[in-house]
C-alpha angles and dihedrals in degrees: 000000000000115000095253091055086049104049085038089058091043086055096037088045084041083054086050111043087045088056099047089049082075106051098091089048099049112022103030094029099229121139104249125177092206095097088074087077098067086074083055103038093037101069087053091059091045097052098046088047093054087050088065100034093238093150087179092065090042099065089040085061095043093053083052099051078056095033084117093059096041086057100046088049087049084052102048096048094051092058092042091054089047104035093248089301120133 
């Protein structure tokens, strides 16, 4: 296995692995404290995928290392558009 596949499987597995962090926070609703590896595993994502000039996976990876905020925001302005009302 040549160097760019890879550093092209470490930042697509680093996508992965960020995105699955989230599934019991935000599919099954229980408080996990696994999302706190994405500003751990993301980096690494970033960096490999800079590596390999793969700018899409970049961003993807980007999106992923702010994923919290993204989601507080998301929050926020959920229960700003509905007056705190489910």
């Amino acid at each position: 296995m040549d160097k760019e596949k890879l550093f092209k499987t470490i930042a697509i597995t680093s996508l992965v692995v960020c995105l699955a962090v989230w599934i019991p926070n935000v599919i099954f609703q229980v408080a996990s404290p696994l999302w706190m590896a994405t500003f751990l595993i993301a980096p690494i994502g970033i960096t490999f995928s800079i590596l390999i000039k793969k700018y899409w996976l970049v961003v993807s990876n980007v999106i992923m290392l702010f994923s919290f905020f993204l989601f507080m925001f998301a929050g926020y302005l959920v229960n700003f558009l509905t007056d705190g009302k489910p």
